[in-house]
N, C-alpha and C positions, 0 to 999 in steps of 0.2 A: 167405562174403565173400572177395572176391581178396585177394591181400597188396597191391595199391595201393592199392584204398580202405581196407584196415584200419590201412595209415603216414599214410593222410588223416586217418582219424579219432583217430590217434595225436598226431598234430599240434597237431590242432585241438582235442581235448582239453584237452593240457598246455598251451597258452596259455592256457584259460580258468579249470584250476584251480593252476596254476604260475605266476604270476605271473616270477617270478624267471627263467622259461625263457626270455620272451618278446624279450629282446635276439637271444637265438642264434637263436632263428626266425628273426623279421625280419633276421636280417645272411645267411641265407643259402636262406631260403624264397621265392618267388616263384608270384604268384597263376596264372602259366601250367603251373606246374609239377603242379597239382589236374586232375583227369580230371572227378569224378564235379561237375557241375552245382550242389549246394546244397553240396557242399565250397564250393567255389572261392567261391561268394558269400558264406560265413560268413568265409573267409577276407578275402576283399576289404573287408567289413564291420569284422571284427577289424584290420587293417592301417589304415585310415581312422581308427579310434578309437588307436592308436599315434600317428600320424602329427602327429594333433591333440592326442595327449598326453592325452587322455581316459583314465580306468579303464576298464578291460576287463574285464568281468562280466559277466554272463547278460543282467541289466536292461538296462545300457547298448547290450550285442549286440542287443537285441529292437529295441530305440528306432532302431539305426542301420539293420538290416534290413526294419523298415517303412518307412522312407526311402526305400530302396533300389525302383525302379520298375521290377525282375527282373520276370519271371511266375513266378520260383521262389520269392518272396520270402516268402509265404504257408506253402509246405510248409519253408523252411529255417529259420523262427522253430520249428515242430515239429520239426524235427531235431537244433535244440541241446539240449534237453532230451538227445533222446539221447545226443549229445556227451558231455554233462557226464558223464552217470552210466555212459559207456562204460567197461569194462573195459581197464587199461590191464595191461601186466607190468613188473616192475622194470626200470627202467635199460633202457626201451624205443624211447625217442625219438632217440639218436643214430640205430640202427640205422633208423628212420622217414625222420629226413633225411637220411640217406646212401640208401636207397632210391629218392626223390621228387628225389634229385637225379639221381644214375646213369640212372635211366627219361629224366629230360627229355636227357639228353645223349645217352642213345643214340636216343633220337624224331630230334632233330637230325643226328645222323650218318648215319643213315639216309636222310631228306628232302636231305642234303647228299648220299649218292652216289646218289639216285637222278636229283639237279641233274646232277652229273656225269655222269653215265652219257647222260644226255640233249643235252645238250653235244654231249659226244663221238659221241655216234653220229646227230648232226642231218647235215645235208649241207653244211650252212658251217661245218663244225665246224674252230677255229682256235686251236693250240695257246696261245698268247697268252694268250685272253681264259679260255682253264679256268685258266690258273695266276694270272691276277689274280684271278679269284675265288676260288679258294683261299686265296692272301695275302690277300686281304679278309675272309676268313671267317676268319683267324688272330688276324689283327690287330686284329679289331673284334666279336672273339667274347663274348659273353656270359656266357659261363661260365669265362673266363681268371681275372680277378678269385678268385671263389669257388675255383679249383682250386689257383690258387699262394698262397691267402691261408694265413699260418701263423699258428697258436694256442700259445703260450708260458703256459706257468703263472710264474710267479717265480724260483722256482726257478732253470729252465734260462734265461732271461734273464739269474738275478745269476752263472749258471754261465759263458756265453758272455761277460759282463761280465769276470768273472775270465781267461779263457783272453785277452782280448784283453789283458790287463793283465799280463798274463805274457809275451805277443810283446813285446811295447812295452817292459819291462823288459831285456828278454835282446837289443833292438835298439836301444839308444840313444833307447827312448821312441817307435819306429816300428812300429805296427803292420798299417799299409797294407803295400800295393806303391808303391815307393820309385820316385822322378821323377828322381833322380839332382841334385836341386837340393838341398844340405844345409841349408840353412834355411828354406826353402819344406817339406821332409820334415819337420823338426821341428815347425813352426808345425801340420800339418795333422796328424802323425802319417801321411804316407804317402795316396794316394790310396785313400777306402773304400769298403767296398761298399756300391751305394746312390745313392752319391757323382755327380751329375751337376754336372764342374766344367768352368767355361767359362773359357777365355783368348780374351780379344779384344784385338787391335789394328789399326792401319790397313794398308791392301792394303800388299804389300809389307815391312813391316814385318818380318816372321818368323815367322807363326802355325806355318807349314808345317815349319820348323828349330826350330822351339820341342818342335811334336808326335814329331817323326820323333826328336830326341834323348832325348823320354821313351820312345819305345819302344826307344831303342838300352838306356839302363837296365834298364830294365823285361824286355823280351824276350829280345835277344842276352847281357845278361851277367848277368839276372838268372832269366832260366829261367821267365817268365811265358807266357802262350798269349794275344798281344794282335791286334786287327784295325784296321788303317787303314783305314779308307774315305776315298776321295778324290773330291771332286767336281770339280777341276780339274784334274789330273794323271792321265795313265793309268798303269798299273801299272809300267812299264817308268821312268817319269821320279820316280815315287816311291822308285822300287828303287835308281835313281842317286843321290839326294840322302840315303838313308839310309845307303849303304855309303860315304859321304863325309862323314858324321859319325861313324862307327862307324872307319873306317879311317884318317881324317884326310888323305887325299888332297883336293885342293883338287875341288871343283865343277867347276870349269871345264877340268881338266886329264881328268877323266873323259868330260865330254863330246865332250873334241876327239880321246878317245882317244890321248893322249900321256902315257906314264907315265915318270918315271924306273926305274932299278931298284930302288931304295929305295920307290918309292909300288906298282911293282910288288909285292914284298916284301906290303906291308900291305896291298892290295886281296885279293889271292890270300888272305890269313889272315881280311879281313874275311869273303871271299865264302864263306868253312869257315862261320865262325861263322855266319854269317847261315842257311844253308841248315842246318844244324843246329837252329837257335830255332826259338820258337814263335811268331813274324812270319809275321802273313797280310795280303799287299796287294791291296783290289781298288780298280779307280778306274772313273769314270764319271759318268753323270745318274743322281739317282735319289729317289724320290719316298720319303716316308717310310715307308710298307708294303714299297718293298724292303729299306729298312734295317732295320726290325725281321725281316723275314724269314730275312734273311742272318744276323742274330746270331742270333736265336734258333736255327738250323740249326747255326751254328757250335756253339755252347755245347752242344747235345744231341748233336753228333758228333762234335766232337773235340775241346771242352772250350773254356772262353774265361775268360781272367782280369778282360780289361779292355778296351774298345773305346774310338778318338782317332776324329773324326768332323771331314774338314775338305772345307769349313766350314758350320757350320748352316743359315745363308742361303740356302745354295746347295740344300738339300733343297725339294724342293715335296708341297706336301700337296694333290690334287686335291678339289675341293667346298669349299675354304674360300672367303668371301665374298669378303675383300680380303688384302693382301699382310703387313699386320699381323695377320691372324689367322691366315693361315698359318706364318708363323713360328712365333707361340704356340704351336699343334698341334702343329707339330715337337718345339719345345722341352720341353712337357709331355709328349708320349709317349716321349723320352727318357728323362725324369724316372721313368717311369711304368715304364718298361721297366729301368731301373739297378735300380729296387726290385724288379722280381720275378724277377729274374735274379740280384740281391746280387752285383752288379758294379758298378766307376766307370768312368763313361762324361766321358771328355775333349771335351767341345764346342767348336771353335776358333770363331770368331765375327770376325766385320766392326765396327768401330764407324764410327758416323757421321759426315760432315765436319766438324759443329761443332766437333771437335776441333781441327781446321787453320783455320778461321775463329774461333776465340777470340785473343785478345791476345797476350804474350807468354808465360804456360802453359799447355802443349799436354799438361800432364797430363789424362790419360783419366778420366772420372767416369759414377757409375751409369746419370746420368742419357743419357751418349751409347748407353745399349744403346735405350732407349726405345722409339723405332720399330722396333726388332727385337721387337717383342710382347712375350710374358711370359716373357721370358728371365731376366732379373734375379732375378723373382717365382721362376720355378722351380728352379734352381740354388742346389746347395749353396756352392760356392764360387765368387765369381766374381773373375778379376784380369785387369790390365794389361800388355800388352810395353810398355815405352816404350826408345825410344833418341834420346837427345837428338840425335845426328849426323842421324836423322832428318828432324829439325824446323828446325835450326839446322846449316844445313850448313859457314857459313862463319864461324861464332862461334870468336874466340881463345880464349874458356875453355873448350873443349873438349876432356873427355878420352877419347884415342884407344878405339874400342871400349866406350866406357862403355855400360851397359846396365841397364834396370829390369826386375821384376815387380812390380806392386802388387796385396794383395790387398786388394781392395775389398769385397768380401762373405764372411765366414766362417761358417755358420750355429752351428760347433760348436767354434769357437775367436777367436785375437784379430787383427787386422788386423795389416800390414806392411808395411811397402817394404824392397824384396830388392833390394840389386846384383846384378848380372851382369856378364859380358862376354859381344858377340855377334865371331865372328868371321867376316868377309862375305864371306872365302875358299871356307869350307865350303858353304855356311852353316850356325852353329851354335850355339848356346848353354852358353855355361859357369860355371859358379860362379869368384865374382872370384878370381883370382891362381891358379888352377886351370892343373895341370900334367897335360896331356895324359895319358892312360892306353891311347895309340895301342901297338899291335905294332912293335918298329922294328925288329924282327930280321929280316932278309930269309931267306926257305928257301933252305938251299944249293942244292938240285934247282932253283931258279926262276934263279938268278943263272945254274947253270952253260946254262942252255937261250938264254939271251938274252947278245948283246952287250952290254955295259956303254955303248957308245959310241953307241948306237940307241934312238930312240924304239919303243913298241907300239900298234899299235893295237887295239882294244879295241872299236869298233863301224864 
C-alpha cells in the first residue's frame, strides 16, 4: 500500500471511530484532496452526514452511500468495513493530514508552472497577463486560509493575553502602534493587529492629512515599517504633503518651491528623517489583487507593521456584479487580509452626500457608509473627520480650526467624540492645544550655503 492511500485510510478511519477527531478533519480536509475512488466517496458520504449534523457511524455511512448514484457505491459500502478495523499507529493522524494536504499543494504547484510555462513560451506570450495570473492565483488560493490558519491551545492565548497587558501597562495602557492622536490611542489602545479601521469623511475634507500624519507617528518617529498606498496622488505629491506635516513647512510654500531659511532648516531635517524610516509610498489605479499583492510582498521582504489605504472607493474589484458589491469585496478582503497578516490596516473612505443634504447637522452617521457595501459590517473600528468650518463656512460661532473625530463603531471598546485641531496650512491634524514637535534648529552647514535674503527653489 503507498503512503497516500494508507493517510486515506488513516483519515477515514479516525472519523469513523474518533468521533471527537471529526471537527479537525473537516476544518481542514477536502474531498479533492483523496486520490484512490472509494476513498473520496466514503469521504464525501461522511462530510454530507457532518454537514447535516447526522451521526456518523458504519450504519448511518451504509444508508448515505447507498444513496449515493457512484458506480463505486457498491464496492465502497465493502470497503468500510475495511476502514473500520484498519490498523491505525498511535498519534497517527496529524502526520495523515499534513501528508493529504502537502500532496494537494504540491499536485497544484505543479499544474500551476506547467500553466506558466505554457504562457510563456506560447507566441502571444505577454508579460502582463502571466503576472495577473499569478496575483490571481495568490489572492484567491485555496489553500491560503488552511496554511496561515493558527491553532492556540489556552495557554499560549492567556500567555499572548498577558504580554499585551504588560505593553499596555508599561505604555500608558497602549499596546498598539500609536496614531499620535492621545485620546483616540487610549480609547483604542493604539491601532491592533487585525484591526481593519476606517476613517471616512467628505472629499476634501482631510482623509489624506489625517492618514499621512498617522504615519508621520507611526513610521518617521516611531520606527514602524508602514505603506501608503494612494489611489489619487502619485508618489511624488504624497511624498510633498507628508514631509509638510512631519517638517511643519506650510503645503503651499513646498510646492511653489519657496523656502525661508528657517523652513529650509526643517525640510533638510525632515527629508534625514524620512529617508531613514520605514515609509513606503506607492500611488496609482489599482484593483484589489494588486493591493494584496503588494502588502503581501512587502511584509515577506521587508517586513510591514501596518498599511493606510487611500481611499477604499477608489479600489476596483474586477467580476463584481455591481458597484456596491464591489466595494464589499474590497472591504472584506481587507478585513481578511489584516487577519492573516496580524497587521492594522487604515481604510480612509468617502462618505456619501447625504451628509451635506441633511438640515442643520452635518454630523456623519453609520448609516452614510451604506452604499459603500459591507464596509461598516467589516471594520473594526469605524470614525468620522468632521470640521464644522467645513459645513458652516460663514457661521459667527465658529471656532478657528476647530476639529472632530467620532468614533462610531468600536468592536472592542466604547465610543467618543475627540476634538482636534486641523491646520489647512499643512494640511494637518493635531491633538487640541498641541504644540508642535517641528525641528526649529536650522543646520549651521545649510544657513552658511544659502543667502538669508533669497528664496530656494526646491522643484
Amino acid at each position: 500500500m503507498d503512503i497516500q492511500k494508507r493517510a486515506e485510510n488513516v483519515i477515514l478511519h479516525e472519523a469513523l471511530n474518533n468521533p471527537g477527531e471529526i471537527h479537525q478533519l473537516m476544518d481542514k480536509i477536502e474531498e479533492y484532496m483523496f486520490i484512490d475512488p472509494l476513498n473520496k466517496l466514503i469521504f464525501q458520504s461522511i462530510h454530507t452526514l457532518y454537514i447535516n449534523q447526522d451521526p456518523i457511524n458504519a450504519t448511518s455511512l451504509f444508508v448515505e452511500l447507498n444513496k449515493s448514484k457512484s458506480i463505486f457505491s457498491k464496492e465502497a459500502v465493502l470497503h468500510v468495513s475495511k476502514i473500520i478495523s484498519f490498523d491505525v499507529g498511535y498519534k497517527e493522524l496529524p502526520d495523515a493530514i499534513n501528508l493529504l494536504v502537502c500532496q494537494s499543494i504540491k499536485n497544484e504547484h505543479l499544474q500551476l508552472a506547467q500553466k506558466v510555462s505554457f504562457m510563456t513560451s506560447s507566441n502571444d506570450y505577454e508579460p502582463e497577463k502571466v503576472l495577473n495570473f499569478l496575483q490571481d492565483h495568490i489572492t484567491n488560493n485555496k489553500y491560503k486560509a488552511l496554511i496561515n490558519k493558527r491553532s492556540y491551545d489556552n495557554q499560549s492565548l492567556l500567555d499572548e493575553l498577558e504580554e499585551k497587558m504588560k505593553i499596555a501597562s508599561e505604555s500608558n495602557g497602549v499596546s498598539g502602534i500609536r496614531t499620535g492622536y492621545h485620546e483616540f490611542d487610549e480609547i483604542t489602545s493604539g491601532m491592533q493587529p487585525t484591526n481593519l479601521i476606517v476613517v471616512a469623511a467628505r472629499p476634501g475634507l482631510g482623509k489624506s492629512a489625517f492618514g499621512l500624519c498617522i504615519m508621520k507617528t507611526a513610521s518617521i518617529r516611531g520606527n514602524k515599517k508602514g505603506l501608503f498606498i494612494s489611489c489619487e496622488m502619485d508618489e511624488v505629491q504624497v511624498m510633498k504633503r507628508l514631509i509638510a506635516v512631519d517638517s511643519g513647512v506650510p503645503g503651499y510654500s513646498i510646492k511653489k518651491g519657496k523656502l525661508t531659511p528657517k523652513e529650509r532648516g526643517r525640510f533638510e531635517r525632515s527629508k534625514r528623517r524620512i529617508a531613514a524610516s520605514g515609509v513606503k509610498i506607492v500611488g496609482g489605479s489599482f484593483t484589489i489583487t494588486d493591493v494584496i499583492s503588494m502588502v503581501y510582498k512587502m511584509k515577506y521582504t521587508e517586513g510591514l507593521d501596518y498599511v493606510i489605504v487611500d481611499y477604499i472607493q477608489k479600489i476596483t474589484s474586477p467580476g463584481a456584479q455591481n458597484r456596491t458589491n464591489e466595494v464589499g469585496d474590497v472591504s472584506r478582503k481587507l478585513k481578511d487580509m489584516a487577519n492573516e497578516l496580524r497587521i492594522p490596516i487604515v481604510a480612509l473612505a468617502q462618505l456619501s452626500r447625504a451628509v451635506e443634504m441633511r438640515g442643520g447637522d452635518k454630523r456623519p452617521q453609520l448609516s452614510d457608509l451604506r452604499e459603500s457595501g459591507d464596509i461598516e459590517q467589516d471594520a473594526d473600528i469605524v470614525s468620522f473627520l468632521y470640521r464644522p468650518s467645513y459645513y458652516f463656512k460663514d457661521a459667527d460661532s465658529l471656532v478657528p480650526n476647530q476639529a472632530f473625530i467620532f468614533l462610531a463603531k468600536h468592536r472592542d471598546g466604547e465610543l467618543a467624540d475627540i476634538e482636534l485641531e486641523f491646520e489647512p496650512e499643512m494640511p494637518a491634524w493635531k491633538n487640541k492645544n498641541e504644540v508642535g514637535d517641528y525641528d526649529d534648529d536650522v543646520v549651521q552647514s545649510t544657513i552658511e550655503r544659502f543667502d538669508n535674503n533669497n528664496d530656494f527653489d526646491l522643484f
